[in-house]
C-alpha positions as CSV (number, residue, x, y, z in Angstrom):
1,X,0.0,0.0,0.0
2,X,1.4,3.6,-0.6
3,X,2.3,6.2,1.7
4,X,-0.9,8.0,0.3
5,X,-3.4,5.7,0.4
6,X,-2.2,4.9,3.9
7,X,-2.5,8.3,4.8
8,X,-6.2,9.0,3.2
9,X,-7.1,5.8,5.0
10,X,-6.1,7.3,8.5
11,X,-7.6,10.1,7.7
12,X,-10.9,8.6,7.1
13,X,-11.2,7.0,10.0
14,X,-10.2,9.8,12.4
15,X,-12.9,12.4,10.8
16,X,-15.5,9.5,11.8
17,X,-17.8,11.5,14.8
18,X,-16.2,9.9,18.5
19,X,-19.3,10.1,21.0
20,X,-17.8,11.3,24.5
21,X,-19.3,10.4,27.9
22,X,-17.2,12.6,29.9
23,X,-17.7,16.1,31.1
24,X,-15.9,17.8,28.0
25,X,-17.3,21.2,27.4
26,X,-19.6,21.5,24.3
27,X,-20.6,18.0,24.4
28,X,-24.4,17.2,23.8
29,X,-24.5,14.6,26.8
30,X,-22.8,17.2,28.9
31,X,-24.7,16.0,32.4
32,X,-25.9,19.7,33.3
33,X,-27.4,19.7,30.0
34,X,-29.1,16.2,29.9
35,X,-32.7,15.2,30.1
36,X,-33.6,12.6,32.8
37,X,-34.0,9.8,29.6
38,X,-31.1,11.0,28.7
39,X,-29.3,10.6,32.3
40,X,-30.5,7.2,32.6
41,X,-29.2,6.1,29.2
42,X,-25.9,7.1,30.4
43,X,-26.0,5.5,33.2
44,X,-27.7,2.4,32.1
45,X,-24.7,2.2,29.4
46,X,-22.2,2.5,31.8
47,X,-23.0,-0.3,34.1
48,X,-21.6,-3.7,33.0
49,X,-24.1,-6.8,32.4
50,X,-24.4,-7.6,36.4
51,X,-25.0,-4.3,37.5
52,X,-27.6,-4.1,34.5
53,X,-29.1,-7.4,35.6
54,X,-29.3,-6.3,38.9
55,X,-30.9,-3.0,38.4
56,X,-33.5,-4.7,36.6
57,X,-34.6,-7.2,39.3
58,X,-34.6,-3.9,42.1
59,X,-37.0,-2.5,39.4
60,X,-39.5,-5.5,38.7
61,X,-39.4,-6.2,42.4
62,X,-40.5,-2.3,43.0
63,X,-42.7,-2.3,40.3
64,X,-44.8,-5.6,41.5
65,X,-45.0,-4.4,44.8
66,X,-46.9,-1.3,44.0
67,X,-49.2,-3.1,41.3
68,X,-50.0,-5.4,44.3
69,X,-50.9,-3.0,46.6
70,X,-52.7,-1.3,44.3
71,X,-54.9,-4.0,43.7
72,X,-55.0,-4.8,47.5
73,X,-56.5,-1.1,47.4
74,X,-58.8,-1.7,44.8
75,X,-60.5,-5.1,45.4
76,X,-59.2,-5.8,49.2
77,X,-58.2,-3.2,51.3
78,X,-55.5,-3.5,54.2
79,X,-57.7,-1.7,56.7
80,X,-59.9,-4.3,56.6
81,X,-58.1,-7.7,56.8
82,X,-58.8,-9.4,60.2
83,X,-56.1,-11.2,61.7
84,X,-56.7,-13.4,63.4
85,X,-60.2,-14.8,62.1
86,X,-62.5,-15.4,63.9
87,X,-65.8,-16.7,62.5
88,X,-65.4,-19.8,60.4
89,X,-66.7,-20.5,57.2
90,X,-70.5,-20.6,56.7
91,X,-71.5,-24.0,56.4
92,X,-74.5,-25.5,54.8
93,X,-75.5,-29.1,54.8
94,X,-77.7,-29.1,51.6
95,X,-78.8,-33.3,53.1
96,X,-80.8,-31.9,56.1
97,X,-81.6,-28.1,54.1
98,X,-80.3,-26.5,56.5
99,X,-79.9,-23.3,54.9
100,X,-84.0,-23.8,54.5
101,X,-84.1,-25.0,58.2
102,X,-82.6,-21.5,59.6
103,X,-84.3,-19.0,57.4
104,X,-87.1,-20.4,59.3
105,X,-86.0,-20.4,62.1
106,X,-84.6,-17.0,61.6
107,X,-88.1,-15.7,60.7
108,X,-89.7,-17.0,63.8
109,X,-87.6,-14.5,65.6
110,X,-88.1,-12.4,63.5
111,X,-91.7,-12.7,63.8
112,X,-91.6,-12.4,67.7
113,X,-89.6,-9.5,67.4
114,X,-92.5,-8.4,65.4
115,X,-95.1,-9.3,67.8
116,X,-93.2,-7.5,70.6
117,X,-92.9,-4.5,69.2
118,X,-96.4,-4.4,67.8
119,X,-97.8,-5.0,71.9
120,X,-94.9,-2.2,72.6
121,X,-96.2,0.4,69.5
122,X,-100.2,-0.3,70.7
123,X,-99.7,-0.2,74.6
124,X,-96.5,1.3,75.4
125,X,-95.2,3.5,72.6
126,X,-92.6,6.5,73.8
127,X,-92.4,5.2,77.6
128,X,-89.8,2.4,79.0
129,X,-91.0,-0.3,78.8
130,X,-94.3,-2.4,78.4
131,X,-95.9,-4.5,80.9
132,X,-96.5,-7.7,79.0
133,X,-99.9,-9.1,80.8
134,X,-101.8,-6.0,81.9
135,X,-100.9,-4.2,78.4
136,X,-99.9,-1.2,80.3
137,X,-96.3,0.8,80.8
138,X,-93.5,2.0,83.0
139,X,-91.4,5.2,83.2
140,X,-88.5,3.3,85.2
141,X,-86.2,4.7,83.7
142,X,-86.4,8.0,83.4
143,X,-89.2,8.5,80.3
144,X,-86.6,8.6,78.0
145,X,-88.5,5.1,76.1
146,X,-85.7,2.8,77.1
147,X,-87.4,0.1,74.8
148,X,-87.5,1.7,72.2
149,X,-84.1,3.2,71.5
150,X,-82.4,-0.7,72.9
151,X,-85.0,-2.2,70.3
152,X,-83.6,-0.1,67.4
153,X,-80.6,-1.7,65.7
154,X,-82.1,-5.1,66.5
155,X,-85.1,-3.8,64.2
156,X,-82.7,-2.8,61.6
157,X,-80.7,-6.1,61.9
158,X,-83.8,-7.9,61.3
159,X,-85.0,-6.0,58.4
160,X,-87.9,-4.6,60.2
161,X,-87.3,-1.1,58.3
162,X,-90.8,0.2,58.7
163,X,-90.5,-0.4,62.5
164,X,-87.3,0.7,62.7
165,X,-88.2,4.6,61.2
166,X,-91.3,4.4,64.0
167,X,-88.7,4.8,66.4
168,X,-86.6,7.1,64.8
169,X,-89.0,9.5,64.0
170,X,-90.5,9.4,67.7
171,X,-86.9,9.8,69.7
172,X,-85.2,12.5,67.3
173,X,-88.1,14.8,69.2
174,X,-87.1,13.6,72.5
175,X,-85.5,15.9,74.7
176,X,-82.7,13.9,76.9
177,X,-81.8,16.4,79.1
178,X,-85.0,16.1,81.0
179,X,-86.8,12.8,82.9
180,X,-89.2,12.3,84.9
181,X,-89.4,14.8,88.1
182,X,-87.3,13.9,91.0
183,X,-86.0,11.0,89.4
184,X,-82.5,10.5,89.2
185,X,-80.4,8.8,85.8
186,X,-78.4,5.5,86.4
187,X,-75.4,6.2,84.6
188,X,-74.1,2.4,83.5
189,X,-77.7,1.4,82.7
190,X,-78.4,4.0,80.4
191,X,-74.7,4.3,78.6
192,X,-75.3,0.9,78.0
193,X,-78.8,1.2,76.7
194,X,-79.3,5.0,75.5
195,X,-76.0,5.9,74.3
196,X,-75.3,2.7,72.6
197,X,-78.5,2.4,71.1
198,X,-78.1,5.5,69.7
199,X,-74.9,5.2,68.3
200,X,-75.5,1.9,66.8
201,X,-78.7,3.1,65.0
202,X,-76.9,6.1,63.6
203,X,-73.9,3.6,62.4
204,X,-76.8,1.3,60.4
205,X,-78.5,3.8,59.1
206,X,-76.5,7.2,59.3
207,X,-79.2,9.3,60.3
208,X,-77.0,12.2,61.6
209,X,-80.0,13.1,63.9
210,X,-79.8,10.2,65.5
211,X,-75.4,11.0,66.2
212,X,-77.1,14.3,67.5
213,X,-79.2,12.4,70.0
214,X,-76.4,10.1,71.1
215,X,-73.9,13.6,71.8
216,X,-76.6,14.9,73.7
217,X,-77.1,11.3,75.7
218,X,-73.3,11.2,76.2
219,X,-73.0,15.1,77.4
220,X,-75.9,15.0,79.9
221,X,-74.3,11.9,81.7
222,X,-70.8,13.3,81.3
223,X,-71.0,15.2,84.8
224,X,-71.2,11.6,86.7
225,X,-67.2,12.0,86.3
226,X,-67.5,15.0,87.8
227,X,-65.3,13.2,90.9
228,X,-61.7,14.0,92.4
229,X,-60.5,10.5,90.8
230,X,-62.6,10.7,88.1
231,X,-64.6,7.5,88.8
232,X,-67.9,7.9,88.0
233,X,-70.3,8.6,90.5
234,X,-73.3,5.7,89.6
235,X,-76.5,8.5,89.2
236,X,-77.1,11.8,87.7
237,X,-80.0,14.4,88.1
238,X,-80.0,15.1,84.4
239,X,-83.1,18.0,85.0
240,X,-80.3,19.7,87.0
241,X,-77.6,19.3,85.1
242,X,-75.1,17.5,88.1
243,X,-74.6,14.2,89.3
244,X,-75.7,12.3,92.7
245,X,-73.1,12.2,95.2
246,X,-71.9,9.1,96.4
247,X,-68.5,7.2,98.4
248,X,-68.7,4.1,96.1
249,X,-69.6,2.3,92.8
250,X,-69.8,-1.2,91.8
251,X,-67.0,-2.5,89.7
252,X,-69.5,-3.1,86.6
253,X,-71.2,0.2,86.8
254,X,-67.5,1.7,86.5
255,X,-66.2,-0.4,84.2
256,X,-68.6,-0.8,81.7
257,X,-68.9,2.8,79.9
258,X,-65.5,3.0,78.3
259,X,-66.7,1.1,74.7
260,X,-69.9,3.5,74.7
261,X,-67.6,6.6,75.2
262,X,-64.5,5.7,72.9
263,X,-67.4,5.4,69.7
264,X,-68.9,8.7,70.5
265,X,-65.8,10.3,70.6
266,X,-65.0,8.4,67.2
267,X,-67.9,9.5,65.3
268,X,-68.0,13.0,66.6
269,X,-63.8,13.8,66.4
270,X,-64.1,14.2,69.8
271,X,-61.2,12.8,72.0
272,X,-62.5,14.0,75.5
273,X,-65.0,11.1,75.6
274,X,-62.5,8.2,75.5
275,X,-60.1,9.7,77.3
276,X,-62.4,10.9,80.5
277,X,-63.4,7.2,80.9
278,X,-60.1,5.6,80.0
279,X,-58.9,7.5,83.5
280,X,-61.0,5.2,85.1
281,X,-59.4,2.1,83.4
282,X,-56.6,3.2,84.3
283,X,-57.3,3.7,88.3
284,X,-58.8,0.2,88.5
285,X,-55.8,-1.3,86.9
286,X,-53.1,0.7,89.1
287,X,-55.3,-0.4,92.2
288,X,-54.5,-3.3,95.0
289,X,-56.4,-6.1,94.8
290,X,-56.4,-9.2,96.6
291,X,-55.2,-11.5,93.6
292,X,-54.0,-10.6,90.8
293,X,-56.6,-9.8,87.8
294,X,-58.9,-10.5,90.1
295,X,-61.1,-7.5,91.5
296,X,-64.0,-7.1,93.9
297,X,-67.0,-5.4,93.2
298,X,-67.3,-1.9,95.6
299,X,-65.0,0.9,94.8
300,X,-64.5,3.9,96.8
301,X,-64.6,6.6,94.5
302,X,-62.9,9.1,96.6
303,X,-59.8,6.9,96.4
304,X,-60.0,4.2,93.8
305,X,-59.5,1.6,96.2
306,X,-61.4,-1.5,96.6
307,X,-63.3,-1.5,99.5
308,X,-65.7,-4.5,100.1
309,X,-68.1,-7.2,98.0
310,X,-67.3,-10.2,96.9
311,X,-65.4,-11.4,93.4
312,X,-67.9,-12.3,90.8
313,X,-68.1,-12.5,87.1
314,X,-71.8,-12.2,87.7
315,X,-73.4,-9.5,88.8
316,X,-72.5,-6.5,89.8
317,X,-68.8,-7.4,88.1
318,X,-69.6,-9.4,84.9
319,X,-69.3,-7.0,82.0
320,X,-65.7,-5.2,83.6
321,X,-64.2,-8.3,82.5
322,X,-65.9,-8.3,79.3
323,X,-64.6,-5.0,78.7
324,X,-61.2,-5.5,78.8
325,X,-61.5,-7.9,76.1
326,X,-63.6,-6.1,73.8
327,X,-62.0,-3.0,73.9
328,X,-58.6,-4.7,72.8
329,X,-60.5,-5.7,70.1
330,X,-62.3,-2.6,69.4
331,X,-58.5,-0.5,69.2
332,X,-57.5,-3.1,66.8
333,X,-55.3,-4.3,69.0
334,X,-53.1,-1.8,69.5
335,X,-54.1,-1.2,73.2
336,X,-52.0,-3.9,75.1
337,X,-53.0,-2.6,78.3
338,X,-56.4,-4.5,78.0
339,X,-55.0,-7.5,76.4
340,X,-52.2,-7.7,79.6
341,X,-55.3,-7.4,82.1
342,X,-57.7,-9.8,80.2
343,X,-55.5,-12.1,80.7
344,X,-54.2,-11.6,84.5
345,X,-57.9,-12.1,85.3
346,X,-58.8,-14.9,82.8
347,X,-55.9,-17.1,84.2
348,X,-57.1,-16.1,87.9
349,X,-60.4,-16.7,87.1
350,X,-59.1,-20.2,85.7
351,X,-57.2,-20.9,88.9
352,X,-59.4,-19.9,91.2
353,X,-63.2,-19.7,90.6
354,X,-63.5,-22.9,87.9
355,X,-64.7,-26.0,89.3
356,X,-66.3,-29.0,88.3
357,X,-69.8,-30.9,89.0
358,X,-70.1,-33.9,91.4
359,X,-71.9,-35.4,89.0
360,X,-71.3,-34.6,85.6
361,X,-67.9,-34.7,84.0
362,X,-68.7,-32.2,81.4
363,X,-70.5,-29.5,84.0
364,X,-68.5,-26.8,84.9
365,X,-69.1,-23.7,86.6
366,X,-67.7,-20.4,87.5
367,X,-68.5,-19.8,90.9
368,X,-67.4,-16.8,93.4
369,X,-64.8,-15.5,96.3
370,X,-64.8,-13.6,98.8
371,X,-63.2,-10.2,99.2
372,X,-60.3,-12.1,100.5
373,X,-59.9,-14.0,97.4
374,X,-60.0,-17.4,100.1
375,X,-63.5,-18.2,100.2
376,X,-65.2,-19.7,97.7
377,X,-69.0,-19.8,96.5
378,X,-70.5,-22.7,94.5
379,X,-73.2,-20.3,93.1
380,X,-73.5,-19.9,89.2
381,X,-75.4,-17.1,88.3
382,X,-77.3,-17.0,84.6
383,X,-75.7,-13.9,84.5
384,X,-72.0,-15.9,83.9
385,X,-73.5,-16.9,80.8
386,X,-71.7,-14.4,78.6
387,X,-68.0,-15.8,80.3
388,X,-68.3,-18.9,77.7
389,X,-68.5,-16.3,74.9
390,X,-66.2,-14.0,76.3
391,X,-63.8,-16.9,76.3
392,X,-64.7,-18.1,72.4
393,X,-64.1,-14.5,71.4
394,X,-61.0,-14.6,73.1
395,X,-59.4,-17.7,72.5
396,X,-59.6,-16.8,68.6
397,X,-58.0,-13.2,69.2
398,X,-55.7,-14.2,71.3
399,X,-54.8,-17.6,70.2
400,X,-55.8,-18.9,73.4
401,X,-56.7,-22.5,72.6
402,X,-57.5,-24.2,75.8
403,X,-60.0,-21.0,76.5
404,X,-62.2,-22.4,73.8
405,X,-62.1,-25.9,75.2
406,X,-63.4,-24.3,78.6
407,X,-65.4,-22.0,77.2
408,X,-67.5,-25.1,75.2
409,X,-67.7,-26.6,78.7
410,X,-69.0,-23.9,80.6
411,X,-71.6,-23.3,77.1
412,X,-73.0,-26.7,78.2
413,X,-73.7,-26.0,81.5
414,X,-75.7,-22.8,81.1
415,X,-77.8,-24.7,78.2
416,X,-78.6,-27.3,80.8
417,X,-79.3,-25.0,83.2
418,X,-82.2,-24.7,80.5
419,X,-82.6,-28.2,79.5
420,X,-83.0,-29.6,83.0
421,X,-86.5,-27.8,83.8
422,X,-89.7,-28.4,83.6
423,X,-90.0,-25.3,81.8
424,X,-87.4,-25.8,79.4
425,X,-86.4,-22.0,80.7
426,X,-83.3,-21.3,83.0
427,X,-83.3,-19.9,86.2
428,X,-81.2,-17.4,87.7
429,X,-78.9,-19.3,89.3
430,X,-77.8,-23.0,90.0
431,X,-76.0,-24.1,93.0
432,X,-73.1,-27.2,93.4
433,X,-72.2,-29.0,96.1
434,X,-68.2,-29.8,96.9
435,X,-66.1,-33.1,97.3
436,X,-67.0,-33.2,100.9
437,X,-70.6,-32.5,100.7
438,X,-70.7,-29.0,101.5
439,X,-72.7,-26.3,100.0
440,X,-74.8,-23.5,100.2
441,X,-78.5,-24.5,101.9
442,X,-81.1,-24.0,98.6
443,X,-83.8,-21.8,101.0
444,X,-81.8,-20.9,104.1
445,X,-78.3,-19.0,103.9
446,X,-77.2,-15.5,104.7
447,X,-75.0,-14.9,102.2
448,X,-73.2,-16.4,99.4
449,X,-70.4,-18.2,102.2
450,X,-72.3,-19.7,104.4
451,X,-71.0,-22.6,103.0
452,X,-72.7,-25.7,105.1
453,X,-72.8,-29.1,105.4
454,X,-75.9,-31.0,102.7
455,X,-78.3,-33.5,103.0
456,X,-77.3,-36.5,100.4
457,X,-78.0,-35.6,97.0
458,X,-81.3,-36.7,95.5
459,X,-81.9,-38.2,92.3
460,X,-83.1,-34.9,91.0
461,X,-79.4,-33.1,91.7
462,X,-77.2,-36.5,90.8
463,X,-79.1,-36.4,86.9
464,X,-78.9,-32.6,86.7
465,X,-75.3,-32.2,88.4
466,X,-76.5,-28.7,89.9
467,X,-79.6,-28.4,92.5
468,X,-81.5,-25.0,92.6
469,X,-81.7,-22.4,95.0
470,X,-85.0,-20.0,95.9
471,X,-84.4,-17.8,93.2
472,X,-86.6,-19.7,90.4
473,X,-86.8,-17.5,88.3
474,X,-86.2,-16.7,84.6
475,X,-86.3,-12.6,83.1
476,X,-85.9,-13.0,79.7
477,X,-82.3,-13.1,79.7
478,X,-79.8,-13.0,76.8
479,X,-76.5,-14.7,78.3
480,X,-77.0,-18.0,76.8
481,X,-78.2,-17.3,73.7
482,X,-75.0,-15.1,73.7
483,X,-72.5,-17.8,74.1
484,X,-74.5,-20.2,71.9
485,X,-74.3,-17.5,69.1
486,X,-70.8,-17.1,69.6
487,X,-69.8,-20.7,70.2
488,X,-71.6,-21.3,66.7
489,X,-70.2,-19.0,65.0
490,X,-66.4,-20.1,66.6
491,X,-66.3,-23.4,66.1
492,X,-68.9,-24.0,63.5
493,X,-70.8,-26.8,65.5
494,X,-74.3,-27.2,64.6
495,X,-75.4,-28.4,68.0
496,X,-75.4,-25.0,68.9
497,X,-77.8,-24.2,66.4
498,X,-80.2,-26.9,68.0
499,X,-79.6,-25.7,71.9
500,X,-80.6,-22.4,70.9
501,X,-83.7,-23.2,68.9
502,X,-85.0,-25.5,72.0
503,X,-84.4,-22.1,74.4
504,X,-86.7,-19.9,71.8
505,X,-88.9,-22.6,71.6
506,X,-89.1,-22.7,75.3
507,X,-89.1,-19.0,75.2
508,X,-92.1,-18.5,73.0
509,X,-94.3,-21.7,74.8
510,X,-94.4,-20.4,78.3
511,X,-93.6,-16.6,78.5
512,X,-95.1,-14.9,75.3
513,X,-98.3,-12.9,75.7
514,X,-101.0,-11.1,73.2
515,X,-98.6,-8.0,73.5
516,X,-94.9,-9.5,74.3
517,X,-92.9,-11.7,76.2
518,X,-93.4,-11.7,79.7
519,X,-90.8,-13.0,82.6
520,X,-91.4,-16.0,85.0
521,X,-91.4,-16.7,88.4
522,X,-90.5,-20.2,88.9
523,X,-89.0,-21.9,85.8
524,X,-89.9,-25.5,87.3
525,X,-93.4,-24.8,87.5
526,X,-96.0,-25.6,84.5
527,X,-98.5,-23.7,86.0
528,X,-98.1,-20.8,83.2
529,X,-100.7,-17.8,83.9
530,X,-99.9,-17.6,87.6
531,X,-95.8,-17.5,86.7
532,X,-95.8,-14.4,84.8
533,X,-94.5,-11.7,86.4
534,X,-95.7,-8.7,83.9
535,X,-92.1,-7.5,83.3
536,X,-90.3,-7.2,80.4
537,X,-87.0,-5.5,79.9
538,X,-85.7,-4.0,77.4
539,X,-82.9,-6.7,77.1
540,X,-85.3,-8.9,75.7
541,X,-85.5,-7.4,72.6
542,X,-81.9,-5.8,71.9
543,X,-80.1,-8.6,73.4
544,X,-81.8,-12.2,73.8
545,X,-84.2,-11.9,70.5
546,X,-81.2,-10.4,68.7
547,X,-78.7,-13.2,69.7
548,X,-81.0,-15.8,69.0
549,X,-81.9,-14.1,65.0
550,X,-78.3,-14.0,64.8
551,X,-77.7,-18.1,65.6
552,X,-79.7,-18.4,62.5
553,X,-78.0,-15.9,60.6
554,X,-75.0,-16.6,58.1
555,X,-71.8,-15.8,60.1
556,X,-70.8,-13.5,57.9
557,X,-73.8,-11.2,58.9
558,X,-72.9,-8.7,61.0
559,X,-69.1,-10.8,61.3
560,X,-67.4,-11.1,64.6
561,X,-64.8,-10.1,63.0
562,X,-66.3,-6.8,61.9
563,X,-68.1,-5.8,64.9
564,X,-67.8,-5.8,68.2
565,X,-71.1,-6.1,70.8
566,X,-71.6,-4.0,73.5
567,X,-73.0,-5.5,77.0
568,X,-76.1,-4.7,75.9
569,X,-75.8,-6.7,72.0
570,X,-75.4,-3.0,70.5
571,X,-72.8,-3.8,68.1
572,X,-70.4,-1.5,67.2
573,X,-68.0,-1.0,63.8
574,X,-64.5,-2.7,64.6
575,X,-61.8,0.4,63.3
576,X,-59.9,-1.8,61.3
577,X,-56.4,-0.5,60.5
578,X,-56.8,2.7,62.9
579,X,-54.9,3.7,65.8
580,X,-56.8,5.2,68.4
581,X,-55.9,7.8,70.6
């Protein structure tokens, strides 16, 4: 080749354009004057192939995990998944139709609810509640129609719309801050009742009236924390605008408003609510006790100390223990406080008060103690009922197994507490007898200790396992029907199903009237017209007939695991996904 042809050839090639990726000045891919593309070409050109491989896994991995919560957002949102679960899976046997089987059975209560409120609407409308057998009324509450405003979300639960708007158009005129002349409020009974009732029909049907009437409600029973502790004081004049003085209040009267008060401040943005009776949470759980999770039932309000009354989960007590649970549940579980103190008393209550019949394997009871913690009380009231529940419910949310296994034994005691009469109705309390014979005399103690030594068993008490003290009688109550719903819908057993249909059928034979449902005196007699008492509480219809309709319900209608129930079966909107303050 020639010195020229070489040269032209060099030449050639050197006047070919040389793309720079420095910072030479004048250069188009000078970084100051690059676009973003064009910034990420560079760099992307730059890397060799494992940085590029890697770089592209970092983005696919980025990528997918904002597609996925997108569609989380879009078709299941986070707020709303429950962990842990706690209903099972609806379950129909299409051998035995029993998806036929429970719409009729759901419509039966249904149709007493109906009946009920019909007696209430004709006889009763706009006072507290109905008397069943002379189709006449009581103010015993205060006036403020106590029936009617515990009756409503049970009417909208079951459907009953036309009802329902009866009783929303009658208390959005009542005026709350007044009752009856001279007569003094009971702060527990009607947070539990009024306020919840309220709030639970405005949540169903978001009648903003209706939030109005609950704020009003919660303000005019507000100054029972007027106190130096800031325990409640258990009664307030609502006509003059202050509460009753008093030196003490019973555990469950104390205990039992926090759940009401949280929601309120929840739907109004109002924080004072919640945190007013958190303070008394908060005393009771910094207070001595006798054993640990375990606390008796008078409070001095002046001090927060416990002063007297025995240890019960019955009455006077029950629903403080409840309370601990549900409001756990109701912070979506980000209050440990409440979970640390379920549990102190649960494993107490397990340790101490749990025993087992003489004569039957399967009965056991929850019984009581004394102040002391050291005597014990073979009495189970009806009013224990709800523990089984309580139990069920916690066992899931807490992953509590042997709970459940306890709380399915305790579920068959109270339904043979039914199953045992004459009746087919429970009374309000069954007695045991211990290893060594001694027990509480059926007709002839002075208080729940005077623990004696009893005649030989008859065959009556050997095939029931329990005998049964003076108090005969049955008031409509909901606490069984309450574990049975719960037990169902826990552990999916249809047995349930079947205890709880017996108890309405019980329920409807011997207590229902032309107008209602009326309580009874003596649940072993068969003598019906003279064993009607003419009473009927409110309870009946927003706790027992809604429990029951529920039973027969699918399980995902109005879910466990969505809502959380009140004392007084007012069931309120779990705040998925929320911290509250």
């Amino acid at each position: 080749m020639d010195r020229d042809a070489e040269a032209n050839r060099h030449s050639s090639v050197s006047s070919e354009p040389t793309i720079h990726l420095g910072d030479q000045d004048g250069l188009p891919l000078l970084r100051g004057k690059q676009t973003l593309k064009g910034r990420l070409r560079t760099g992307w050109y730059r890397m060799d192939r494992l940085g590029r491989l890697t770089t592209s896994l970092v983005v696919l991995i980025i990528g997918g995990a904002i597609l996925a919560r997108v569609l989380i957002e879009l078709f299941c949102p986070y707020d709303y998944w429950h962990n842990p679960q706690v209903t099972v899976p609806p379950k129909t046997d299409d051998s035995n139709h029993s998806a036929s089987t429970d719409k009729e059975r759901r419509n039966a209560v249904r149709d007493a609810m109906k009946h009920t409120w019909s007696g209430y609407h004709k006889y009763a409308f706009g006072h507290d509640e109905l008397l069943p057998v002379s189709n006449k009324s009581n103010d015993k509450w205060g006036g403020w129609g106590v029936t009617l405003i515990d009756a409503l979300d049970t009417l909208y639960i079951m459907e009953l719309y036309d009802e329902f708007n009866q009783g929303v158009t009658h208390v959005v005129d009542v005026d709350f801050s007044k009752a009856t002349p001279g007569y003094t409020t009971p702060f527990f009974e009607m947070v539990i009742r009024s306020l919840a009732g309220l709030l639970t029909a405005y949540e169903m049907s978001l009648d903003k009236r209706l939030l109005a009437k609950a704020q009003q409600v919660g303000d005019v029973l507000m100054p029972a924390f007027k106190t130096s502790t800031g325990l409640p004081y258990p009664r307030v004049d609502v006509n003059a605008g202050v509460a009753v003085r008093a030196s003490s209040i019973c555990l469950a009267e104390a205990g039992t408003v926090q759940l009401e008060y949280w929601k309120l401040s929840d739907l109004t943005g109002n924080p004072v609510y919640h945190q007013t009776a958190q303070r008394v949470v908060d005393i009771l759980d910094q207070s001595q006790k006798p054993y640990k999770g375990l606390y008796p039932i008078w409070v001095d309000i002046a001090t927060g100390n416990f002063t007297s009354g025995q240890i019960t989960f019955g009455a006077q007590g029950d629903s403080w223990y409840e309370y601990m649970l549900k409001q756990y549940i109701y912070s979506g579980g980000t209050h440990d406080q409440y979970r640390r103190m379920y549990v102190e008393s649960i494993e107490s209550m397990k340790q101490k008060m749990v025993k087992r019949s003489e004569f039957d394997d399967q009965m056991y009871y929850v019984g009581d103690l004394d102040f002391t913690a050291k005597k014990f009380s073979p009495k189970f009231q009806h009013l224990t009922c709800f523990v089984p529940g309580m139990l069920a419910l916690g066992s899931k949310t807490l992953n509590r197994p042997d709970d459940l296994e306890l709380a399915k034994q305790l579920t068959y005691t109270c339904f043979q507490m039914y199953n045992q009469t004459a009746t087919g109705l429970g009374p309000e309390y069954v007695l045991f007898r211990d290893s060594s014979n001694k027990g509480l005399l059926p007709t002839n103690h002075k208080n729940d200790f005077d623990i004696e030594d009893l005649p030989t068993a008859d065959s009556s008490e050997v095939n029931n396992g329990y005998y049964l003290g003076y108090d005969r009688g049955y008031l409509l109550r909901p606490e069984t029907a309450e574990s049975i719903m719960i037990l169902y819908r826990i552990t999916g057993d249809v047995k349930y199903k079947e205890w709880g249909w017996q108890i309405f059928q019980a329920i409807h034979k011997w207590t229902k009237t032309p107008a209602g449902y009326s309580a009874y005196r003596d649940v072993t007699s068969t003598k019906r017209d003279s064993q009607l008492t003419d009473s009927m509480e409110s309870f009946f219809l927003a706790e027992t007939l809604k429990y029951l309709y529920l039973l027969f319900s699918p399980a995902d209608y109005y879910s466990l695991d969505d809502y959380v129930f009140n004392t007084e079966a007012h069931p309120f909107k779990i705040q998925h996904g929320r911290a509250h303050k």
